[in-house]
C-alpha positions in Angstrom: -3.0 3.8 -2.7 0.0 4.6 -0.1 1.3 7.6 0.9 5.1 7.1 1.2 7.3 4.5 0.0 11.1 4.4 0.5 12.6 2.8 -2.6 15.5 0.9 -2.0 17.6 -0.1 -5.2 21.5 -0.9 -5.6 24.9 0.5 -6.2 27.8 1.0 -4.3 31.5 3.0 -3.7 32.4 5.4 -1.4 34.9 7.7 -0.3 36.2 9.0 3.5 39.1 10.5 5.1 38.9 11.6 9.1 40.8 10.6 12.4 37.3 9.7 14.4 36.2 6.3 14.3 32.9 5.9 12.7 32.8 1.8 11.3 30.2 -0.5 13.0 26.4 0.0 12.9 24.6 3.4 13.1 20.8 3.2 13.9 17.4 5.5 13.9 14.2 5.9 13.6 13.0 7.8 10.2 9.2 9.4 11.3 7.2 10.5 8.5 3.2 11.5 8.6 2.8 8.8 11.8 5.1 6.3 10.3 7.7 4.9 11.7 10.6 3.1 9.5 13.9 2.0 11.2 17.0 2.3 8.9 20.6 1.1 9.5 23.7 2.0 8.8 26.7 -0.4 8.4 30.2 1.4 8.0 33.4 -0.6 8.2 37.0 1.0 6.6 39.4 -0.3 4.6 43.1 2.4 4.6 41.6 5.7 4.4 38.2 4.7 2.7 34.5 3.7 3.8 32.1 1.7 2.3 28.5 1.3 3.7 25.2 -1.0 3.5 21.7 0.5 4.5 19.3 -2.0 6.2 15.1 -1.7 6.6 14.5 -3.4 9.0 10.4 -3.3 8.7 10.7 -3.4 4.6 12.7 -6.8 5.0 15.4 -5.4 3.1 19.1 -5.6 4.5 23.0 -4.9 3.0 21.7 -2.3 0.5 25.1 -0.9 -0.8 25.4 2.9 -0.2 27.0 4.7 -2.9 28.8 7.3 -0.9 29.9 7.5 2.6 31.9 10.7 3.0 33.2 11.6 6.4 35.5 14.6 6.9 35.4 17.3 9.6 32.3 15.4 12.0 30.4 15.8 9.4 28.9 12.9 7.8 26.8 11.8 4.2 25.3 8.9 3.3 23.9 8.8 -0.2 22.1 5.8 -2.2 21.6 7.1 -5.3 19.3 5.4 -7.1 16.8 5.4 -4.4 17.3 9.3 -4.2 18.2 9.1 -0.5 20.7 11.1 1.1 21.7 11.6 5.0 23.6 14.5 6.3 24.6 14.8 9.8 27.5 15.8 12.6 28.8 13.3 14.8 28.9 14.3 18.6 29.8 11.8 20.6 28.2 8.6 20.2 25.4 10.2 18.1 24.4 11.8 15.4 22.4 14.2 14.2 21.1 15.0 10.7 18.5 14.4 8.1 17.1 12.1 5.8 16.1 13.2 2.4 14.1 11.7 -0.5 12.6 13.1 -3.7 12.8 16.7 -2.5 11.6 15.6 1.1 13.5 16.2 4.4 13.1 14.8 7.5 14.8 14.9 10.8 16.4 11.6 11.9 19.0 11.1 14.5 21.4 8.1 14.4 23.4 6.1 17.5 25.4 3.5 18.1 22.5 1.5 20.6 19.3 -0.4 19.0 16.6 1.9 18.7 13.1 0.5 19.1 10.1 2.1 17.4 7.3 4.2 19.8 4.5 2.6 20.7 2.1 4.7 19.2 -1.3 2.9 19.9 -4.7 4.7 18.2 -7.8 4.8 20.4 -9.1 2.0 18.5 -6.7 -0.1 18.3 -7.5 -3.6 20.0 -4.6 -4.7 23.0 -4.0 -8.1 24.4 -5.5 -10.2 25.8 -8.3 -10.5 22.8 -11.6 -11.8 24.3 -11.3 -14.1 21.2 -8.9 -16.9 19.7 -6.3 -15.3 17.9 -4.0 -18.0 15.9 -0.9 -17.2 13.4 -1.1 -19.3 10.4 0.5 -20.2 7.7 -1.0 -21.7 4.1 0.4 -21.9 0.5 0.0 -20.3 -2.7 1.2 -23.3 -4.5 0.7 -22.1 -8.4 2.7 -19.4 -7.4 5.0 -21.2 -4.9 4.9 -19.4 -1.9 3.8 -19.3 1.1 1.9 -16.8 3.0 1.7 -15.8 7.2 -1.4 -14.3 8.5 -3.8 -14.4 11.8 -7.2 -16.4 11.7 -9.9 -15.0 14.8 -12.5 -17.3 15.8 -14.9 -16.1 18.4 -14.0 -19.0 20.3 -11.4 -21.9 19.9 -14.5 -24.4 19.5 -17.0 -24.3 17.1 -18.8 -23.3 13.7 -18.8 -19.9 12.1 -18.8 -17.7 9.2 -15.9 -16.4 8.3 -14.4 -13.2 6.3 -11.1 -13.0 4.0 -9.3 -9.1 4.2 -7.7 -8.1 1.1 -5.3 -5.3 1.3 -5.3 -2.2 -1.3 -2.1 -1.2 -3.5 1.1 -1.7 -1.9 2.7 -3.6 0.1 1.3 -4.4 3.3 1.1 -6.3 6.4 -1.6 -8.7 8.1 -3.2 -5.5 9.8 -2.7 -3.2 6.9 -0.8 -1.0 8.6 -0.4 2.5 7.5 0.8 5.9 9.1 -0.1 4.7 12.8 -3.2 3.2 11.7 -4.0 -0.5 11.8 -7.4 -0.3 10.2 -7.1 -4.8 9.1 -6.8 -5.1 13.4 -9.8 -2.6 14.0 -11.7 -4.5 11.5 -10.9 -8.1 13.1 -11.4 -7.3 16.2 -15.2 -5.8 15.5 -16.4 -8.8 13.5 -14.7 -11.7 15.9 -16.5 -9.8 18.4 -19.7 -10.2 16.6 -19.5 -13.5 15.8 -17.5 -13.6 12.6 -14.4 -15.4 12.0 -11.6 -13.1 10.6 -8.5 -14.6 8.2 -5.9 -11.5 7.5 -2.4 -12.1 5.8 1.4 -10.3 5.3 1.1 -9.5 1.1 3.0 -12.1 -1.0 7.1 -10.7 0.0 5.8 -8.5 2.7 6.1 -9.2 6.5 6.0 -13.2 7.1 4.8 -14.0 3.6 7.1 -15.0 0.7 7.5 -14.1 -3.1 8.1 -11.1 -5.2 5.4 -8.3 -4.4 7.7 -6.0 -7.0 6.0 -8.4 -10.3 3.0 -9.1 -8.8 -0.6 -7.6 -10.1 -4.1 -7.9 -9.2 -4.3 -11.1 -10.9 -1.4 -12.1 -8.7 -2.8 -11.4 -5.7 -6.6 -12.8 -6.7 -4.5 -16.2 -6.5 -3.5 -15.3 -2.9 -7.0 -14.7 -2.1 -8.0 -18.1 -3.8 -4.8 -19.8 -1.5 -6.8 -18.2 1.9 -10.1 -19.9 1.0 -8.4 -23.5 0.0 -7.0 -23.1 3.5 -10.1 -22.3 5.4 -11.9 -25.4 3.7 -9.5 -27.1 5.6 -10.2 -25.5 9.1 -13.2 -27.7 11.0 -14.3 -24.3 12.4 -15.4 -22.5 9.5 -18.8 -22.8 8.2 -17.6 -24.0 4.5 -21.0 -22.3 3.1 -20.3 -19.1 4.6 -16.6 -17.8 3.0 -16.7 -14.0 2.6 -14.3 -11.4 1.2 -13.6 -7.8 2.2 -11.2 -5.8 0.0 -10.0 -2.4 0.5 -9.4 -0.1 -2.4 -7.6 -2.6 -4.9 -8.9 -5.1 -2.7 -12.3 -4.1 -4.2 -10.5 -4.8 -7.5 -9.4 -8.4 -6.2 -12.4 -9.4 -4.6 -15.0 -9.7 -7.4 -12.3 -11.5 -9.3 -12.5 -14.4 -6.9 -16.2 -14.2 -6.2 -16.6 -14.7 -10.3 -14.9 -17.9 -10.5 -15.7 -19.4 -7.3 -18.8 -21.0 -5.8 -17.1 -20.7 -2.4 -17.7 -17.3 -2.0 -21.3 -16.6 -0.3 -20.9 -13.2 -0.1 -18.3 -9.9 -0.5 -17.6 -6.5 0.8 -16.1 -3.9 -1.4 -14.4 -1.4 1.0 -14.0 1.9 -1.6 -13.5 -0.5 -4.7 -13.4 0.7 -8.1 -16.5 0.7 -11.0 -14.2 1.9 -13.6 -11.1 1.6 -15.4 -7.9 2.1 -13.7 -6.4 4.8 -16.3 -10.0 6.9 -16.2 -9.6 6.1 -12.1 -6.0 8.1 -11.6 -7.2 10.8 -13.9 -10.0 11.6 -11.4 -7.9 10.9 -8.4 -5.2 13.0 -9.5 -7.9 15.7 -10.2 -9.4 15.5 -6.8 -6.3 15.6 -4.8 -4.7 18.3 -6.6 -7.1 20.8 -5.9 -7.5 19.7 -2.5 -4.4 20.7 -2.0 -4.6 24.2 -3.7 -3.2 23.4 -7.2 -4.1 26.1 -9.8 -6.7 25.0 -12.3 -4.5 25.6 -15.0 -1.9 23.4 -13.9 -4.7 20.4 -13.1 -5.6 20.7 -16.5 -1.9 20.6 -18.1 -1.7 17.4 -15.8 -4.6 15.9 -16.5 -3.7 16.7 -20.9 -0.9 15.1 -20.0 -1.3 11.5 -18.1 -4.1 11.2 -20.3 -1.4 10.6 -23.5 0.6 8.8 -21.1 -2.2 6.4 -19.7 -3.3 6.0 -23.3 0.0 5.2 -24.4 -0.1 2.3 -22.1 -3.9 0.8 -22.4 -2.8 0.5 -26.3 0.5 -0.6 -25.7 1.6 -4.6 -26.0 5.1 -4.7 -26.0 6.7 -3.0 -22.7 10.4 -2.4 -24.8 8.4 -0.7 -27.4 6.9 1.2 -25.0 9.6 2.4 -22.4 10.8 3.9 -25.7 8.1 5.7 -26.6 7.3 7.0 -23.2 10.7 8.4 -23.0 10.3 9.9 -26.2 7.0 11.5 -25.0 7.9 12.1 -21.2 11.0 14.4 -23.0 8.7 16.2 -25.2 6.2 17.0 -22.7 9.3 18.3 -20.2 10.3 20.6 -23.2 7.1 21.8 -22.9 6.1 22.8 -19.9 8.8 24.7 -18.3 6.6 24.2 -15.1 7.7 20.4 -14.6 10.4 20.5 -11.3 13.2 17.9 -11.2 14.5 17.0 -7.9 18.4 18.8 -7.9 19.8 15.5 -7.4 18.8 13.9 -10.6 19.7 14.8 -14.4 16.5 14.8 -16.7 17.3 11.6 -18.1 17.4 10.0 -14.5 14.1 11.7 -13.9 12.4 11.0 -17.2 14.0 6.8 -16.6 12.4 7.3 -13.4 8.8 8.1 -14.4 8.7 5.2 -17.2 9.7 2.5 -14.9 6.7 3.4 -13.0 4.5 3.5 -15.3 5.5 0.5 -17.1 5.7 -1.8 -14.2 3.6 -5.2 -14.2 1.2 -3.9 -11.6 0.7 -0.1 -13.5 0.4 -1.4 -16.6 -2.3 -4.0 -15.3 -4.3 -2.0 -13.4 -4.5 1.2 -16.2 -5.1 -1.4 -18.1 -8.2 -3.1 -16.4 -11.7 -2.5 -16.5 -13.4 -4.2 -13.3 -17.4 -4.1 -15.0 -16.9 -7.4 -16.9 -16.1 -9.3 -14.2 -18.4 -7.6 -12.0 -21.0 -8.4 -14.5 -20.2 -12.0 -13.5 -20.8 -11.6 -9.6 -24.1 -13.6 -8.6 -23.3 -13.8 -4.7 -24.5 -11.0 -2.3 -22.5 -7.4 -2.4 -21.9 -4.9 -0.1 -20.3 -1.5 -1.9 -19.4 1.1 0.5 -17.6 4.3 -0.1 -17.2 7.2 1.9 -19.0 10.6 0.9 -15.2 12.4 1.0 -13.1 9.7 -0.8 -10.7 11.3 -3.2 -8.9 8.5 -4.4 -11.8 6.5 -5.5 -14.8 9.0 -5.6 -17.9 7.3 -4.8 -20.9 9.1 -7.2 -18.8 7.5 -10.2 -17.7 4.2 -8.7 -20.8 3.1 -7.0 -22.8 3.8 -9.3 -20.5 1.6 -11.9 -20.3 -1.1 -10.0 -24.3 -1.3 -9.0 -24.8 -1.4 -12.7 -22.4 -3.8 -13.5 -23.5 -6.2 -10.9 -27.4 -5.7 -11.9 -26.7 -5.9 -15.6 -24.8 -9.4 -15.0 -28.5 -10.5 -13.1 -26.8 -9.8 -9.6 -30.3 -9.2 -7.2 -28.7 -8.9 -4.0 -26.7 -5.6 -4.4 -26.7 -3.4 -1.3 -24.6 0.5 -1.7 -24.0 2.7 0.9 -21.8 6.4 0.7 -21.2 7.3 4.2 -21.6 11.1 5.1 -17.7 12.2 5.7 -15.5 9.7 5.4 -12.3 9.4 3.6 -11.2 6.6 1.9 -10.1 4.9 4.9 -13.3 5.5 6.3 -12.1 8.0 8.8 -14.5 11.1 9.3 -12.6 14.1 8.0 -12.7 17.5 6.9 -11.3 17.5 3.2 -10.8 14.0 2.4 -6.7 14.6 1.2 -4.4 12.0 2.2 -2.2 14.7 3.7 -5.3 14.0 7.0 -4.8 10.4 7.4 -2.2 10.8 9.8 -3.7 13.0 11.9 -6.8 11.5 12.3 -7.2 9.7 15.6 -10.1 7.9 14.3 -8.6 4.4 12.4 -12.5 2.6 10.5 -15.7 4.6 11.4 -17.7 2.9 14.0 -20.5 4.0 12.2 -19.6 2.0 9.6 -18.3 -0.7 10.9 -21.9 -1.2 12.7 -23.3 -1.0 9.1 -21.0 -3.7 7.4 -21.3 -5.6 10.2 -25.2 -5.7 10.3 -25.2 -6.8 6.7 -22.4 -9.8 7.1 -24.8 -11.3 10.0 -27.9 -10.9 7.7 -26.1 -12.6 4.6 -24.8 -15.5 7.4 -28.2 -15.9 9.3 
């Protein structure tokens, strides 16, 4: 579950009249909640009018066509509208300054003519070079989906025999460390088990970072074939003990996990980092719940919410033809906005616009999977050793009702090596907080819990004695 996400779609056009030069490349530094995104600006004129592309640089996405570039009086705009971004700022001198907004957000940003390079923003955690470990990039393929992904395998040293531990990311697209608002909790996590004996294998998600493919189409089922890729490729690797392959998923990475460990006899063990017990559709209910009045929403408006995803999310889990079903959740989605005069639409977008908005999301591949899927079957099928842990202030997948799903799941299915643990504080990155809300994770110094880590950590070595 992520935070922010700049969407980047298509279009183009774009209109301009002023004496000042402003064509070649315009760059900055967009810094939201402790992330850090560069964006580019590419301007070039032809007569009197100016066309742009916008580059993201750490999304892999470049030559976005802008739809507008306007540029009268010093005053600049960039707007891609489809993405729902727009940039206003003055030009002075070889600068300029403005900001970037998207669905109803502003933020500062300042663009110039020179490179800019992220800040080094390093959390107290956070492991630096040289590692007291082997550290090696690698590369392995996913060949029934025909890619290929990049990661980093730690061995404890470059000779020898050990147990070893496959990371699997939550929802969204993310890199080797699974990095998120300054944190790098996938580097933290490494660096503790190589430490302590435990080989670590952590990959880019399929079309993120190094790795190739199409994350946009993917779904859990998708990415369980990724997972599957990772352990082919350590069977090849003369330093892995081929009897001790584990897997530790984060969040949907709880979802992934068991879906390997069903199918395979590779897997000796798995760690479920804040994974889910129950369907996904019941699951964003009660996160949406949870968050909202975190956050100080009434308990009237909670409740109108909560009436209303529920005849959305059931209008999906019944649903087997996604045509069919964009068209009713139009229909629906417009019903619902006529009434409830409380629903806000961002300025820059009609109602239609909005409303086409809200049913591509829901009726993407990945939504529609995971509102779809009900993780007790499979967990039912589990027979290796489990570690569940969740932390006592998770809002996004609250641990009374998940843990307690999953432990009977895996018991029910004959599973008789089931450990759980909620850990007193901790959000669902496993950071100790104060109220659990997403809107902390950027502020929290803290990346993974040491007391937790000390746990999971404990439990691998007795599984791999």
């Amino acid at each position: 579950m992520r935070t922010l996400s700049i969407i980047l779609f298509t279009f183009f056009v774009s209109i301009a009249m002023s004496a000042q030069d402003i064509t070649g490349q315009w760059n900055g530094v967009l810094k939201v909640q402790g992330m850090q995104l560069r964006l580019v600006f590419n301007v070039t004129k032809s007569g009197a009018f100016y066309t742009s592309t916008m580059d993201s640089p750490d999304q892999g996405a470049a030559g976005i066509p802008v739809t507008q570039t306007a540029f009268v009086n010093s005053t600049i705009k960039f707007e891609v509208t489809n993405a729902r971004i727009e940039y206003n700022g003055a030009l002075k001198n070889d600068e300029i300054v403005g900001t970037f907004k998207q669905g109803g957000q502003e933020f500062p940003m300042n663009l110039s003519r020179k490179a800019i390079e992220k800040e080094i923003l390093r959390k107290p955690q956070e492991p630096t070079k040289p590692y007291s470990y082997y550290s090696e990039d690698v590369t392995f393929p996913n060949a029934k989906a025909n890619i290929s992904l990049a990661g980093t395998l730690t061995l404890p040293k470059k000779e020898g025999n050990y147990p070893v531990v496959i990371l699997i990311s939550g929802s969204g697209a993310q890199n080797r460390d699974s990095e998120l608002l300054g944190h790098k909790p996938f580097l933290v996590i490494s660096d503790y088990l190589t430490k302590n004996g435990i080989a670590v294998l952590r990959y880019d998600d399929r079309g993120f970072g190094q790795s190739t493919g199409d994350f946009k189409t993917a779904t859990s089922a998708d990415f369980a074939t990724d997972v599957e890729s990772a352990v082919a490729y350590l069977k090849t690797r003369k330093e892995i003990n081929l009897k001790k392959i584990g897997l530790m998923g984060h969040s949907e990475g709880g979802i992934i996990a068991p879906m390997v460990a069903a199918k395979s006899k590779d897997i000796s063990f798995i760690v479920l980092l804040a994974g889910t017990g129950i369907q996904g559709d019941k699951l964003l209910l009660l996160q949406q719940e949870l968050i909202a009045r975190a956050n100080g929403v009434s308990e009237a408006e909670i409740k109108t919410t909560f009436q209303n995803n529920s005849k959305l999310f059931e209008m999906v889990v019944k649903s087997t033809d996604t045509q069919k079903l964009k068209t009713e959740l139009t229909t629906k989605i417009n019903e619902l906005i006529k009434n409830d005069n409380s629903t806000e639409i961002p300025n820059e977008m009609t109602k239609e616009q909005y409303i086409a908005l809200q049913v591509n999301q829901i009726t993407s591949p990945w939504m529609q999977y995971f509102l779809k899927y009900n993780p007790q079957p499979t967990l039912e099928k589990v027979k290796c050793p489990v570690l569940a842990v969740n932390g006592e202030k998770d809002l996004q997948v609250p641990p009374k009702q998940n843990l307690t799903a999953i432990k009977n799941a895996l018991i029910k299915g004959g599973n008789k090596n089931v450990t759980t643990i909620e850990f007193p504080n901790l959000n669902h990155l496993f950071q100790e907080s104060t109220t659990g809300s997403p809107s902390e994770y950027a502020t929290i110094q803290q990346t993974f819990s040491p007391v937790a880590l000390n746990e999971i950590t404990k439990w691998i070595q007795k599984q791999t004695e």
